[in-house]
PQR file with spaces between the fields and no chain letter, atoms N, CA, C, O and H, PARSE charges and radii, in Angstrom:
ATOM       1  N    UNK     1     -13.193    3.330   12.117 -0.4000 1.5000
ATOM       2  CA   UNK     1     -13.029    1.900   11.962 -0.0000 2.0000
ATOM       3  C    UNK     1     -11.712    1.651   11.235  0.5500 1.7000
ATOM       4  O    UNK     1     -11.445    2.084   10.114 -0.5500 1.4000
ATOM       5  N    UNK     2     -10.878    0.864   12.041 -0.4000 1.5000
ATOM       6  CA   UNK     2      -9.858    0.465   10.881 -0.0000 2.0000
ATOM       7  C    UNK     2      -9.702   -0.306    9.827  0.5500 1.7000
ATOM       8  O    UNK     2     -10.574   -1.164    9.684 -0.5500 1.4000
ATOM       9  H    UNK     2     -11.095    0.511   12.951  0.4000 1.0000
ATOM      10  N    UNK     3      -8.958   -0.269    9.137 -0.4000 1.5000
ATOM      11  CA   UNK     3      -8.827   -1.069    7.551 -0.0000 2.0000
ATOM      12  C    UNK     3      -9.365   -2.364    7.827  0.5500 1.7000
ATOM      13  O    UNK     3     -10.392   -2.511    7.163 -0.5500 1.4000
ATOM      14  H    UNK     3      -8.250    0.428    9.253  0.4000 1.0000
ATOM      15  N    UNK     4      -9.064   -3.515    8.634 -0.4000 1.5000
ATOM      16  CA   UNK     4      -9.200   -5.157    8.924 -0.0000 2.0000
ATOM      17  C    UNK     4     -10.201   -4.921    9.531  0.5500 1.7000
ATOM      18  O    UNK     4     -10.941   -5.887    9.345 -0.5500 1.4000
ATOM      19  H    UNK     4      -8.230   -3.396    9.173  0.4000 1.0000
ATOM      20  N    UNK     5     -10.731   -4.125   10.225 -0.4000 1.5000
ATOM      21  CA   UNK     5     -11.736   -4.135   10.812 -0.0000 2.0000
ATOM      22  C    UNK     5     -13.196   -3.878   10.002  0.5500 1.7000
ATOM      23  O    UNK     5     -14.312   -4.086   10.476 -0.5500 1.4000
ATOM      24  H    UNK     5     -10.129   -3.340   10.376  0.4000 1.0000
ATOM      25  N    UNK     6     -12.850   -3.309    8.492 -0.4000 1.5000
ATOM      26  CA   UNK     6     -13.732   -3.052    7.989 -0.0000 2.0000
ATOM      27  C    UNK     6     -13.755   -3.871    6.548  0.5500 1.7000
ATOM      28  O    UNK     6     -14.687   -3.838    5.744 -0.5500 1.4000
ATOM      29  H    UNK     6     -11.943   -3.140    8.107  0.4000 1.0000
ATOM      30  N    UNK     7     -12.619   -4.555    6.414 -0.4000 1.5000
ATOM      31  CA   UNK     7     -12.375   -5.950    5.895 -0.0000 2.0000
ATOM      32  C    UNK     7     -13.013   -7.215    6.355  0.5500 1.7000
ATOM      33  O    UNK     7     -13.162   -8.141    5.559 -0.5500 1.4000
ATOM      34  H    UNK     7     -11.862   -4.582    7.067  0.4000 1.0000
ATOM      35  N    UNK     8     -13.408   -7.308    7.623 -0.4000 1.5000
ATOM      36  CA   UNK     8     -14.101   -8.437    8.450 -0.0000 2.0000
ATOM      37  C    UNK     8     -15.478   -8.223    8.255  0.5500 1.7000
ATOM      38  O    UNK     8     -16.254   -9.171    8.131 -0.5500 1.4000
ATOM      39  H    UNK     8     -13.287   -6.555    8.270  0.4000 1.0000
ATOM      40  N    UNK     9     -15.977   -6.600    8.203 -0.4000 1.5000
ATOM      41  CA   UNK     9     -17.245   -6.722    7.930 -0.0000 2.0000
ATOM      42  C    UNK     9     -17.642   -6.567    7.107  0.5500 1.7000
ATOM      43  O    UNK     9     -18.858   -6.382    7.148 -0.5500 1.4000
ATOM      44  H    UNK     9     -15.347   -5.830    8.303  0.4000 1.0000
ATOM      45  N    UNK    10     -17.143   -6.530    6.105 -0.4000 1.5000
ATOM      46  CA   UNK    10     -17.249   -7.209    4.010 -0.0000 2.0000
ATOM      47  C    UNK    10     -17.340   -8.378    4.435  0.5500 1.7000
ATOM      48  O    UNK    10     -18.492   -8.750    4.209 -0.5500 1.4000
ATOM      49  H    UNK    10     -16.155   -6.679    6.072  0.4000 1.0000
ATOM      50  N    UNK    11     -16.896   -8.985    4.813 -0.4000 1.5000
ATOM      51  CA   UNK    11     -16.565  -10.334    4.534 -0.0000 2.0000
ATOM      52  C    UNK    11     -18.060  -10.662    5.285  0.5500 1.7000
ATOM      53  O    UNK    11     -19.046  -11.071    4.671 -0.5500 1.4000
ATOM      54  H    UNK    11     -15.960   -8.683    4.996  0.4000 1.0000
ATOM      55  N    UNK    12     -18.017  -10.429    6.556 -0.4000 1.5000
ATOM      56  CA   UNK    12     -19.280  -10.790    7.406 -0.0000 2.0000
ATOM      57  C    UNK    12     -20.737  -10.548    6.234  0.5500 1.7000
ATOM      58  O    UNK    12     -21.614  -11.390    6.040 -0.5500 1.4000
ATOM      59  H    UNK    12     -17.216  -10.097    7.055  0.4000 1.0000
ATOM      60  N    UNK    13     -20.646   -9.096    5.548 -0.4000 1.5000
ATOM      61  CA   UNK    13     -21.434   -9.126    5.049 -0.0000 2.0000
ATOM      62  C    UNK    13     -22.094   -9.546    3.520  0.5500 1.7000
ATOM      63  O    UNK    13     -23.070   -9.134    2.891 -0.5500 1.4000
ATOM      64  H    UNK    13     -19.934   -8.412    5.705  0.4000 1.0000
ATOM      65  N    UNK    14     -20.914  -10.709    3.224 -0.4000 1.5000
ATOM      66  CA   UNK    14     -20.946  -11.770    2.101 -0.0000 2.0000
ATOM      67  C    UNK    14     -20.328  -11.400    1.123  0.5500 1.7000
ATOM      68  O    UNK    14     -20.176  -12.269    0.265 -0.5500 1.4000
ATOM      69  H    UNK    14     -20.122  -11.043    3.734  0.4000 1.0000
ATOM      70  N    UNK    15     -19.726  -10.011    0.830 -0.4000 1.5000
ATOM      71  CA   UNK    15     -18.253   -9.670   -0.092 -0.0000 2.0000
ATOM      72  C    UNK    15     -17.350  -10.975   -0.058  0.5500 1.7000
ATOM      73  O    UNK    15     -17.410  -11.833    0.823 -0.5500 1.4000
ATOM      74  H    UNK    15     -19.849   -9.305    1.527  0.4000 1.0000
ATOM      75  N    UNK    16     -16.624  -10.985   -1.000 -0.4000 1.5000
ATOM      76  CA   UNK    16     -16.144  -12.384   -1.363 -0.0000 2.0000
ATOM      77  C    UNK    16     -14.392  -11.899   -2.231  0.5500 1.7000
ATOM      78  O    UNK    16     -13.277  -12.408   -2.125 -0.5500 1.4000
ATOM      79  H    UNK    16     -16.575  -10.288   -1.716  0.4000 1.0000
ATOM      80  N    UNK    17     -14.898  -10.737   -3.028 -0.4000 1.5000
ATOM      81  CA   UNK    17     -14.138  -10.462   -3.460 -0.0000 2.0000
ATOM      82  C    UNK    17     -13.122   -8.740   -3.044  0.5500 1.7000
ATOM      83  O    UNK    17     -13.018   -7.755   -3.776 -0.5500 1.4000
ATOM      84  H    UNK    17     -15.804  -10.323   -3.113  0.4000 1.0000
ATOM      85  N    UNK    18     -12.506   -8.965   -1.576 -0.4000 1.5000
ATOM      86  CA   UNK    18     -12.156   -7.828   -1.440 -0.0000 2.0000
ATOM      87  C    UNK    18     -10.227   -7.716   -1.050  0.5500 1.7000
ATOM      88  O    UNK    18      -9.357   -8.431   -0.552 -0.5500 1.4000
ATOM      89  H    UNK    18     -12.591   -9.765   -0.982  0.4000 1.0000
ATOM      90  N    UNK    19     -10.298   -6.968   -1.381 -0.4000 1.5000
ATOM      91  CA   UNK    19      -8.463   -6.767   -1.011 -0.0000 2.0000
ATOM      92  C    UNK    19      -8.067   -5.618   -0.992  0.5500 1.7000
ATOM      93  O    UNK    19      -8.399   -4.692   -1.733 -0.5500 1.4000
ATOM      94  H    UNK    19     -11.005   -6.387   -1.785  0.4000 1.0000
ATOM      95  N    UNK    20      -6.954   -5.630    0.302 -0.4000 1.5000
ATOM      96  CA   UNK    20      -6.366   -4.811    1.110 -0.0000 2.0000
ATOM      97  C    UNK    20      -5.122   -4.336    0.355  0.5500 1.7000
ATOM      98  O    UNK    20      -4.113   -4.992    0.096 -0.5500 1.4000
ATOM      99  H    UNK    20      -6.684   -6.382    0.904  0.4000 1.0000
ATOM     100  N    UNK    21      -5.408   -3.026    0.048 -0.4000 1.5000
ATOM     101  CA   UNK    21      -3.866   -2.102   -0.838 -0.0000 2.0000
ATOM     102  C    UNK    21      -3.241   -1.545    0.664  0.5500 1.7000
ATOM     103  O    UNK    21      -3.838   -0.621    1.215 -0.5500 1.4000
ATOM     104  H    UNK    21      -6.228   -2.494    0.259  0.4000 1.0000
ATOM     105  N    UNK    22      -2.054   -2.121    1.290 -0.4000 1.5000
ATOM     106  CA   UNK    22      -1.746   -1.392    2.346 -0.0000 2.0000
ATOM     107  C    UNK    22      -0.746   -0.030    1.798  0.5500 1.7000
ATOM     108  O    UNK    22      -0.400    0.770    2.668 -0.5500 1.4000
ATOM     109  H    UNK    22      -1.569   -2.872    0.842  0.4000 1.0000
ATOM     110  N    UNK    23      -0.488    0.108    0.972 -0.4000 1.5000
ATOM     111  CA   UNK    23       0.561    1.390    0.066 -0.0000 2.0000
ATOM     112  C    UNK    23      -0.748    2.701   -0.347  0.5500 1.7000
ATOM     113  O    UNK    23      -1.949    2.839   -0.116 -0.5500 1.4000
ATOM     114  H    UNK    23      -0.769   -0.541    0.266  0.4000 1.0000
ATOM     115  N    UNK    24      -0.135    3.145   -0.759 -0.4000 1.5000
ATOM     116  CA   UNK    24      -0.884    4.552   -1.408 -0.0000 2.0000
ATOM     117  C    UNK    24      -0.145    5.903   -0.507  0.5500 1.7000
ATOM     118  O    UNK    24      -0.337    7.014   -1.002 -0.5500 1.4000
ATOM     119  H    UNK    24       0.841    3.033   -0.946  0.4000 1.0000
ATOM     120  N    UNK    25       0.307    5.867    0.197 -0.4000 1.5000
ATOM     121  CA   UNK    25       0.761    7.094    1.098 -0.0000 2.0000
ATOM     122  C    UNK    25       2.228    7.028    0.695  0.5500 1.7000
ATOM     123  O    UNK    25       2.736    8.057    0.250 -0.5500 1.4000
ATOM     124  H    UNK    25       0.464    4.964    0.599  0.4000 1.0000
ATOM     125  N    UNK    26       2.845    6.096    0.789 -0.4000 1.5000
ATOM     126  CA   UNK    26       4.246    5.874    0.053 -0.0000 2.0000
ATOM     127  C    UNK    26       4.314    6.402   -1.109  0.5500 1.7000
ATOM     128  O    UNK    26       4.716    7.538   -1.359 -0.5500 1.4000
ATOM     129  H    UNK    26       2.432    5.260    1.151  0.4000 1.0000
ATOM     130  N    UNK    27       3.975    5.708   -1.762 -0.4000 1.5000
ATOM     131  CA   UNK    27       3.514    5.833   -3.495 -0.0000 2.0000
ATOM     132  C    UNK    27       3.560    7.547   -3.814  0.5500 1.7000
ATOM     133  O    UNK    27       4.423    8.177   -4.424 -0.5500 1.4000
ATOM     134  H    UNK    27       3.648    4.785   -1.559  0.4000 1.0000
ATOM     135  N    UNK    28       2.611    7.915   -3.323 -0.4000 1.5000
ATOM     136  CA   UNK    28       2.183    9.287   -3.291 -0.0000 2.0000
ATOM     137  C    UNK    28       3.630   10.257   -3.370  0.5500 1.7000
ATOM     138  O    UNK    28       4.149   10.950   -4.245 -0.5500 1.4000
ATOM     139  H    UNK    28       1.910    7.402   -2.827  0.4000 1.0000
ATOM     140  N    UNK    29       4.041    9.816   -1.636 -0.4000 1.5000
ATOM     141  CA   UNK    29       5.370   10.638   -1.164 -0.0000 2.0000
ATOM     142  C    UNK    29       6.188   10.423   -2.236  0.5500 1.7000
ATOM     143  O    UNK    29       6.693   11.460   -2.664 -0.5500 1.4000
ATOM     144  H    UNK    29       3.620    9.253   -0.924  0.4000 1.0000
ATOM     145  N    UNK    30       6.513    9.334   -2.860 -0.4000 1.5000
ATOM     146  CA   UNK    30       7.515    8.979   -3.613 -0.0000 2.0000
ATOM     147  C    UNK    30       7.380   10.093   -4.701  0.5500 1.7000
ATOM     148  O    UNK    30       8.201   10.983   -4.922 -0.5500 1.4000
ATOM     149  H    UNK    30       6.102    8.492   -2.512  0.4000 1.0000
ATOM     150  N    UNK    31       6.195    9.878   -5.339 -0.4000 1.5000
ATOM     151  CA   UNK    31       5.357   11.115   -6.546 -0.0000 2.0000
ATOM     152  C    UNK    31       5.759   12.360   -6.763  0.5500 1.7000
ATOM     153  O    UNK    31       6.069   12.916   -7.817 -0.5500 1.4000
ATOM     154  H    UNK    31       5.528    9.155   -5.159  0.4000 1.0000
ATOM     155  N    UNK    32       5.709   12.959   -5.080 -0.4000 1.5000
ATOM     156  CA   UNK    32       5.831   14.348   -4.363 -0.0000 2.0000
ATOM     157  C    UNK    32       7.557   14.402   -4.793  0.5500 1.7000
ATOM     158  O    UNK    32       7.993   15.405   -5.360 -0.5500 1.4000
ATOM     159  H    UNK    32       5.457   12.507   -4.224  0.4000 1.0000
ATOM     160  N    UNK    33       8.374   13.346   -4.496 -0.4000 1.5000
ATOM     161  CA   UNK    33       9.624   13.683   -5.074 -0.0000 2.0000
ATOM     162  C    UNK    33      10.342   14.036   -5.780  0.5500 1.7000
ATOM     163  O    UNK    33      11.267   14.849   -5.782 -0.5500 1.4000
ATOM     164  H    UNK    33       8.020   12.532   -4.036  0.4000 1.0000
ATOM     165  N    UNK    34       9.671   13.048   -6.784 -0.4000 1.5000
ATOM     166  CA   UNK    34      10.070   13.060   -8.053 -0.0000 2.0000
ATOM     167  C    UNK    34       9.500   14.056   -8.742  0.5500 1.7000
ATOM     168  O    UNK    34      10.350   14.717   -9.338 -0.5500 1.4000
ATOM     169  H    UNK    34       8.920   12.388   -6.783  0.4000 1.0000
ATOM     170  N    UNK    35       8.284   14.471   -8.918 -0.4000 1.5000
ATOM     171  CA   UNK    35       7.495   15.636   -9.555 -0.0000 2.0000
ATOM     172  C    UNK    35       7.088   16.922   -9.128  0.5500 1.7000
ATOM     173  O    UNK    35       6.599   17.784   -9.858 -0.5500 1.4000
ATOM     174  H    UNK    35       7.593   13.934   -8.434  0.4000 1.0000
ATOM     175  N    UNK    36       7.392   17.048   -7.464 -0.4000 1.5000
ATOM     176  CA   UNK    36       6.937   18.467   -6.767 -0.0000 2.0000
ATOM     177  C    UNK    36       6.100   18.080   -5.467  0.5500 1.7000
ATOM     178  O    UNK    36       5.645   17.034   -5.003 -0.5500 1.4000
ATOM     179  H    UNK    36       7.789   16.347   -6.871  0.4000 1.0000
ATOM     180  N    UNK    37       6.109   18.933   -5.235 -0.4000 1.5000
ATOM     181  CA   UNK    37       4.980   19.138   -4.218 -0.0000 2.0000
ATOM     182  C    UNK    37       3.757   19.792   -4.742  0.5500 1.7000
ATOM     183  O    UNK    37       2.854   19.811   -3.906 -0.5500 1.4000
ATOM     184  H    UNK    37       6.478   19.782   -5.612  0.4000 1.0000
ATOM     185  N    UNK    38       3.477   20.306   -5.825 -0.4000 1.5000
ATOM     186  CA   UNK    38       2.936   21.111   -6.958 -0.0000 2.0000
ATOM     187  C    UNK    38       1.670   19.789   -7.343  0.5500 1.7000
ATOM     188  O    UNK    38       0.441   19.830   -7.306 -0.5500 1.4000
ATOM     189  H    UNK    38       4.211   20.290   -6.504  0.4000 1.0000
ATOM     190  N    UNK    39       2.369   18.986   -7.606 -0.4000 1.5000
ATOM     191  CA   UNK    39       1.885   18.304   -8.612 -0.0000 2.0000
ATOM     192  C    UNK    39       1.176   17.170   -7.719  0.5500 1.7000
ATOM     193  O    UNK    39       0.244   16.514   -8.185 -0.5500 1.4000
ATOM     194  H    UNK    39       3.368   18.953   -7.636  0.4000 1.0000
ATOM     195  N    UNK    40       1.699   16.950   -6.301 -0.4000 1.5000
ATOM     196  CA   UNK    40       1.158   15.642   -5.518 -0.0000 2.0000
ATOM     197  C    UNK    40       1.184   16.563   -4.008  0.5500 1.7000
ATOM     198  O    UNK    40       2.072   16.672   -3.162 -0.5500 1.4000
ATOM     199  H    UNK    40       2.456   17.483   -5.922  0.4000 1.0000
ATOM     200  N    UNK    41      -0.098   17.112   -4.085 -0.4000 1.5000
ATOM     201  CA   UNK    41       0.410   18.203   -2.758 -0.0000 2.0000
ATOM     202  C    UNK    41      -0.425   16.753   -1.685  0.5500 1.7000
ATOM     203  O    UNK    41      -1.112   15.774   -1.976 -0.5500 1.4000
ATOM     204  H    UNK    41      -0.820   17.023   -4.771  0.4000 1.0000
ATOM     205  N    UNK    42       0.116   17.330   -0.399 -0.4000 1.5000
ATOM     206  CA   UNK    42      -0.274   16.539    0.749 -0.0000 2.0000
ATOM     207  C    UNK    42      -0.711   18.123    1.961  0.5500 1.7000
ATOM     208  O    UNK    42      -0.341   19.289    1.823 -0.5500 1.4000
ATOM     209  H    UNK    42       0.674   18.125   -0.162  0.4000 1.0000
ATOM     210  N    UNK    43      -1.617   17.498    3.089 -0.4000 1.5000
ATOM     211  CA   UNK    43      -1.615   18.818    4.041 -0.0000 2.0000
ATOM     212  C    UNK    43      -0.230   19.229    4.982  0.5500 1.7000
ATOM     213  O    UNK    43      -0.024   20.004    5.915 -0.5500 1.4000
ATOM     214  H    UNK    43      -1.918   16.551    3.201  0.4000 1.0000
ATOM     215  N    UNK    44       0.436   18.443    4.342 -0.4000 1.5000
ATOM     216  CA   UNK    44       1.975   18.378    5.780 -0.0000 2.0000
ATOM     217  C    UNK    44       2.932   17.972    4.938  0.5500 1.7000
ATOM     218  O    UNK    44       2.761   16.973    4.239 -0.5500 1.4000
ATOM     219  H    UNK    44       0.268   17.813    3.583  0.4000 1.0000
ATOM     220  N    UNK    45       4.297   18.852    4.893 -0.4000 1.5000
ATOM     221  CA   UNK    45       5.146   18.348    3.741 -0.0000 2.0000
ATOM     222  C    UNK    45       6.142   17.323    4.359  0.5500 1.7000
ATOM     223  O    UNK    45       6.651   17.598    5.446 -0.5500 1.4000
ATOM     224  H    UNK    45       4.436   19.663    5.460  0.4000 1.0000
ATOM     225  N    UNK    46       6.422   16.261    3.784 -0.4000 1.5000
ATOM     226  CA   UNK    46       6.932   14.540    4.951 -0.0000 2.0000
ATOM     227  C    UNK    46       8.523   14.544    3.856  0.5500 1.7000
ATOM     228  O    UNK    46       8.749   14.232    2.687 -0.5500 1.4000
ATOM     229  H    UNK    46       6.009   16.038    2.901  0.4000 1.0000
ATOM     230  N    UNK    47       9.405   15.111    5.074 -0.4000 1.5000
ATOM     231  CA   UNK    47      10.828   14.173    4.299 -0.0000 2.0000
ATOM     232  C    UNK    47      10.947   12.877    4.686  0.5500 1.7000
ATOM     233  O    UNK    47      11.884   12.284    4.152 -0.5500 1.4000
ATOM     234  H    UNK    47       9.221   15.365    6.024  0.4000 1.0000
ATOM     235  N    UNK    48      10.227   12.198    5.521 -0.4000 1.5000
ATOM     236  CA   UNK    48      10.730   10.782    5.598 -0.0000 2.0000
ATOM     237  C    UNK    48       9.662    9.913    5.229  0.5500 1.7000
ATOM     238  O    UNK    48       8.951    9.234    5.969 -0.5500 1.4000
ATOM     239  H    UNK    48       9.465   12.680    5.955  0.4000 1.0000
ATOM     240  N    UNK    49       9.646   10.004    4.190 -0.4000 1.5000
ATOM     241  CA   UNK    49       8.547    9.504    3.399 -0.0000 2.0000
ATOM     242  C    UNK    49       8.556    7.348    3.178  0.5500 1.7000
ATOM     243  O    UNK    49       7.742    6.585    2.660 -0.5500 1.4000
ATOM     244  H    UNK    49      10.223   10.556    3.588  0.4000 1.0000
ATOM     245  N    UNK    50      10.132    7.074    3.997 -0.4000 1.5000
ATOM     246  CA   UNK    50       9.894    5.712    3.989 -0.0000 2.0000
ATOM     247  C    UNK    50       9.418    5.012    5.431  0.5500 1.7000
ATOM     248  O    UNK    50       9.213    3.822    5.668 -0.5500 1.4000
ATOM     249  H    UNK    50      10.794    7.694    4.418  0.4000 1.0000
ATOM     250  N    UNK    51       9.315    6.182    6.312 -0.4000 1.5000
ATOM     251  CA   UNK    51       8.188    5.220    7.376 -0.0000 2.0000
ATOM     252  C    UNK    51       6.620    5.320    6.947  0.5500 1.7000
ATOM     253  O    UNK    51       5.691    5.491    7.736 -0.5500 1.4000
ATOM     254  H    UNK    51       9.481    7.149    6.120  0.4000 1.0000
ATOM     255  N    UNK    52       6.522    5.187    5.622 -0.4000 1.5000
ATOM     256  CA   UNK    52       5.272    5.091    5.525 -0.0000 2.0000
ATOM     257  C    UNK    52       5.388    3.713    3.989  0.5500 1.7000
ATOM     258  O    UNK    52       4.478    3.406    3.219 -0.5500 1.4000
ATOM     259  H    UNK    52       7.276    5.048    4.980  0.4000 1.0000
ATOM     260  N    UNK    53       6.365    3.343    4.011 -0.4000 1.5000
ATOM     261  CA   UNK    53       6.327    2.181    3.221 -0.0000 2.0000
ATOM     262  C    UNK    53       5.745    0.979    3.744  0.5500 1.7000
ATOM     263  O    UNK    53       6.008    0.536    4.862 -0.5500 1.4000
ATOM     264  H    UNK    53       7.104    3.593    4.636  0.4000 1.0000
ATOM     265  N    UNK    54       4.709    0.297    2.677 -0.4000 1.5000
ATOM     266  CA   UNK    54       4.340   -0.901    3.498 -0.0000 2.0000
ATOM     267  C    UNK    54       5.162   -1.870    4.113  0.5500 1.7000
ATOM     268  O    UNK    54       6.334   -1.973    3.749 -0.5500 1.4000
ATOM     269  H    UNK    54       4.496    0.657    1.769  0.4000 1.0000
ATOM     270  N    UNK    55       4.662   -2.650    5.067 -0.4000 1.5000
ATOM     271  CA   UNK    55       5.610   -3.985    4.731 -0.0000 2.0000
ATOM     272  C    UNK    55       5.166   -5.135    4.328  0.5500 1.7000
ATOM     273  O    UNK    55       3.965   -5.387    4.225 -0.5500 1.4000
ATOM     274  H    UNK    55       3.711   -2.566    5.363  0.4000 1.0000
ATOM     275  N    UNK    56       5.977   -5.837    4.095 -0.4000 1.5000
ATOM     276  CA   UNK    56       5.772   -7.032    3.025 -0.0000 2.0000
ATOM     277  C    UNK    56       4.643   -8.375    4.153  0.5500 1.7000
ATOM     278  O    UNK    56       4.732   -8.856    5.283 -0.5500 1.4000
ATOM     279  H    UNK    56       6.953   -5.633    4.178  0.4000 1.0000
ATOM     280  N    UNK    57       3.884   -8.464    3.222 -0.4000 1.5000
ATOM     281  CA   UNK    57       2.929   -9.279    4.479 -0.0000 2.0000
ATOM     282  C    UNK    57       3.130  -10.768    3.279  0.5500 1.7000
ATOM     283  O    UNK    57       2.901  -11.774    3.951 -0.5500 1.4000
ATOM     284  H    UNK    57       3.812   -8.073    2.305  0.4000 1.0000
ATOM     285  N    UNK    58       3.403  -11.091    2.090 -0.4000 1.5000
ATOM     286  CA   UNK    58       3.708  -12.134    1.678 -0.0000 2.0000
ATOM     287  C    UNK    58       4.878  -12.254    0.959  0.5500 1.7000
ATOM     288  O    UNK    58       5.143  -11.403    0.110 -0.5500 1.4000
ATOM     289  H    UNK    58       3.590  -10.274    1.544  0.4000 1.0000
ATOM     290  N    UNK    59       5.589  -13.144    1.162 -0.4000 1.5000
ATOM     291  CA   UNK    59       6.676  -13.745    0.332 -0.0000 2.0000
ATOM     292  C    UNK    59       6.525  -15.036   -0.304  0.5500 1.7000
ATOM     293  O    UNK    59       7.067  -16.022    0.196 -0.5500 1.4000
ATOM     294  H    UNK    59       5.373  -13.835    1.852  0.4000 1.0000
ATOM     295  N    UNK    60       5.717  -15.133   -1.545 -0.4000 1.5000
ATOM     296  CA   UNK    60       5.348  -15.371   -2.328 -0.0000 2.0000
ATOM     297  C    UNK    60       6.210  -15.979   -3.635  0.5500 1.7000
ATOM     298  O    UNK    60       5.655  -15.590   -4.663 -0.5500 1.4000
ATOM     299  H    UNK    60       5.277  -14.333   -1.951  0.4000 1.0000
ATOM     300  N    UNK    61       7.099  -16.606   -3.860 -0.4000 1.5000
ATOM     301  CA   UNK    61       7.735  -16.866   -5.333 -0.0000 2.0000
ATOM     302  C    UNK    61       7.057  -17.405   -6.450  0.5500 1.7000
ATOM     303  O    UNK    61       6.903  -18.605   -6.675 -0.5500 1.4000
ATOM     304  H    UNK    61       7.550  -16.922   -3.026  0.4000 1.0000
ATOM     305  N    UNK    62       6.477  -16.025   -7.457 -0.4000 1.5000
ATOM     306  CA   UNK    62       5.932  -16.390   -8.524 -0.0000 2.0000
ATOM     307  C    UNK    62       6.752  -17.022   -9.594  0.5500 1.7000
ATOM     308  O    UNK    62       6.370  -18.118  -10.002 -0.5500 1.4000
ATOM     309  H    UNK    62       6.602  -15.050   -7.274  0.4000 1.0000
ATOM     310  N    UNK    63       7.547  -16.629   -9.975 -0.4000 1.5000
ATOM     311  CA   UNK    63       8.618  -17.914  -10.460 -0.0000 2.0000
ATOM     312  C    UNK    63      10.118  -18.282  -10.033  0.5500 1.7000
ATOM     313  O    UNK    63      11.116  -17.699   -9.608 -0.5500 1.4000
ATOM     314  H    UNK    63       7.857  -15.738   -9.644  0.4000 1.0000
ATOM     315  N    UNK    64       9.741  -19.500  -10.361 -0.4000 1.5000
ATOM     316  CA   UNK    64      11.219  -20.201  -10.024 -0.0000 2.0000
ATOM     317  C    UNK    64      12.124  -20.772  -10.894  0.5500 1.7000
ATOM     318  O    UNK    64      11.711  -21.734  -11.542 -0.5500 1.4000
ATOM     319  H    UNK    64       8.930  -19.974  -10.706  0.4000 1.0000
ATOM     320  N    UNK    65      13.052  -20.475  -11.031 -0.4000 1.5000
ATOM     321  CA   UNK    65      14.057  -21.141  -12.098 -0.0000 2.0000
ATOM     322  C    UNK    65      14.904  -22.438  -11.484  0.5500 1.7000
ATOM     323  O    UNK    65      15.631  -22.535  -10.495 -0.5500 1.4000
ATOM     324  H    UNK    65      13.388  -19.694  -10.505  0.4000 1.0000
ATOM     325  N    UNK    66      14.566  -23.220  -12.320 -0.4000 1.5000
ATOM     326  CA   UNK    66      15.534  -24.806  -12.005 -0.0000 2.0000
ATOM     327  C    UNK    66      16.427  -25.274  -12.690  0.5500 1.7000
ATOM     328  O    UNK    66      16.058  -25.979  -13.630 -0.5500 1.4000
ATOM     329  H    UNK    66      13.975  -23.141  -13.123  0.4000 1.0000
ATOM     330  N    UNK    67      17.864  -25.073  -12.495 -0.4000 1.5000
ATOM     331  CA   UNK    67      18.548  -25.657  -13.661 -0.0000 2.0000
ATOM     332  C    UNK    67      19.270  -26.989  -13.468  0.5500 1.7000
ATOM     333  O    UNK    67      20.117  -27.089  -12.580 -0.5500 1.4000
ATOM     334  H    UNK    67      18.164  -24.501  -11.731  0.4000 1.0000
ATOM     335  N    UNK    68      18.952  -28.072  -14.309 -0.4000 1.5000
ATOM     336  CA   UNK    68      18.783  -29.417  -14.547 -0.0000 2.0000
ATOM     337  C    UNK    68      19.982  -29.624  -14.898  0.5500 1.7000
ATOM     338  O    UNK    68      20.342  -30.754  -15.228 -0.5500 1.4000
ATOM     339  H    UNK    68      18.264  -27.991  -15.030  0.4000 1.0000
């Protein structure tokens, strides 16, 4: 089952409070860089560790500056 697909059926099944982390595999790779492969092992060692960056699903401006 995929991620939204199993997001729809939380929801269907009266979850109210759920949310979607689309990152963690990035994150990780990034980890693996900086600290080893030792330390953040994976089953497959990934040099291109930014096709697995999310993408941005909101653009959002939490603040705004106005100068008067």
């Amino acid at each position: 089952m995929k991620t939204y697909e199993k997001y729809r059926q939380l929801v269907s099944l009266g979850f109210t409070q759920i949310y979607i982390y689309p990152g963690g595999l990035f994150e990780w790779l990034m980890l693996q860089d900086i600290y080893g492969y030792d330390e953040f092992p994976t089953t497959k060692k990934q040099l291109d560790f930014l096709k697995y960056k999310a993408r941005q699903r909101l653009n959002v401006g939490l603040l705004e500056y106005s100068h008067r």
